[in-house]
N, C-alpha and C positions, 0 to 999 in steps of 0.2 A: 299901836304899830307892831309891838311886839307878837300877839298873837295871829296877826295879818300876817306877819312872814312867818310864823313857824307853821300857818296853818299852808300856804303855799309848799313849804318842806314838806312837812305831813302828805299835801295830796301824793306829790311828785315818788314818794316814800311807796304812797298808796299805788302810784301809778306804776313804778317799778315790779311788785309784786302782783298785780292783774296780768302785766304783760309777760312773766314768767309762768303764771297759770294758762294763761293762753297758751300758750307754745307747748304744756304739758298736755290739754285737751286736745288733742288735733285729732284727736276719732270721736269723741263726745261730742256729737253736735247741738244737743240741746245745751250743754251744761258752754261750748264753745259761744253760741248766741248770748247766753246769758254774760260771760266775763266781757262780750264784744261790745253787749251794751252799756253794761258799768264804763269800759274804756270811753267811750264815747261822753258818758256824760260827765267825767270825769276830767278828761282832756278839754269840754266844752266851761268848767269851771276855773279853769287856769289862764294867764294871761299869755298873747300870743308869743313875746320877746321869752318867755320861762317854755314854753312850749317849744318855741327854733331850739333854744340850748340844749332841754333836752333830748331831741329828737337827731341831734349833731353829734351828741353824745352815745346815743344810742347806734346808729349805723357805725360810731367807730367801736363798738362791743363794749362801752362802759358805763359806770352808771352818772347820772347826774348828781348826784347828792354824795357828799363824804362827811364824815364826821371829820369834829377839829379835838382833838386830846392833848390838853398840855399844848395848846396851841402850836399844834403837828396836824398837817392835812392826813386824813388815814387815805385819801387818793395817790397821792405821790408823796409822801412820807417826806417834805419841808415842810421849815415852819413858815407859818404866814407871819404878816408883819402886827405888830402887837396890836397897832390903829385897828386892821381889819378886825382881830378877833375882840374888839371892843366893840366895833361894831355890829357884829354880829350877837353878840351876847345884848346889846342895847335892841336889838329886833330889826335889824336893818339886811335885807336880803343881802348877800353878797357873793362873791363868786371866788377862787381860789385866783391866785395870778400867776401861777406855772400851770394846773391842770383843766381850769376854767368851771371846775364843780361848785355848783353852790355848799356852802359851808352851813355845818350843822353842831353849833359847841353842846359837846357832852356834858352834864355836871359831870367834874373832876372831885374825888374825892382824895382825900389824905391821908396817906398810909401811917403818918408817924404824926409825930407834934411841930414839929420844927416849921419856921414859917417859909413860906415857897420859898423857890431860890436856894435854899440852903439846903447843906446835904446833913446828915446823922452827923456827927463826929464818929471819928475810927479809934476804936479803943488802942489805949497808948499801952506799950511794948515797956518792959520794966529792961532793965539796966543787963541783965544776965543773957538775954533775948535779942538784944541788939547787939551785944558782939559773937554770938553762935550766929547769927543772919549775916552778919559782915565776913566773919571766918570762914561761912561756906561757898562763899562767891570766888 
């Protein structure tokens, strides 16, 4: 299931970047033919309900697909609710619920050691430092 829905993102991914190359060939007729018919058979490999959304999305100028980071939509920059991005991460298509993009979880990787959730610790202030901090306020 998993691969079933990333490979649906992946076209949709694909489909984005042919229809931007389209738009860039518009005096290249041969090389326009050519992206017109990738479009075609490409849109003809996707299921119709994935094709209404994006094409819904597309006349209002954005894209169908956003990534999720830190389970953060990079579409409208809320977090989705943790069920969806489990979902998603399990290979289950899902759509955002403020911007309506399908979601696409990035590996997140980890900057420090510390386990999610938690922050660094902030290095503690010695005795001499906290009353020069307190003094200049």
């Amino acid at each position: 299931m998993k691969s079933h829905t990333h490979d649906f993102v992946g076209r949709l991914l694909e489909l984005h970047s042919l229809e931007e190359r389209l738009a860039r060939a518009l005096r290249n007729r041969n090389e326009r033919t050519k992206v017109e018919a990738l479009l075609e058979s490409l849109r003809a490999s996707l299921p119709v309900g994935v094709l209404t959304v994006h094409d819904q999305m597309k006349t209002r100028g954005k894209r169908s697909v956003a990534e999720v980071r830190h389970g953060v939509c990079s579409g409208c920059h809320l977090e989705l609710a943790i069920g969806n991005v489990n979902e998603v991460k399990a290979g289950i298509l899902r759509r955002c619920g403020n911007c309506g993009r399908f979601s696409l979880v990035v590996e997140e990787t980890v900057a420090n050691d510390s386990p999610p959730g938690q922050r660094p610790a902030k290095p503690r202030r010695k005795a001499g430092e906290k009353a020069a901090a307190k003094g200049a306020r």
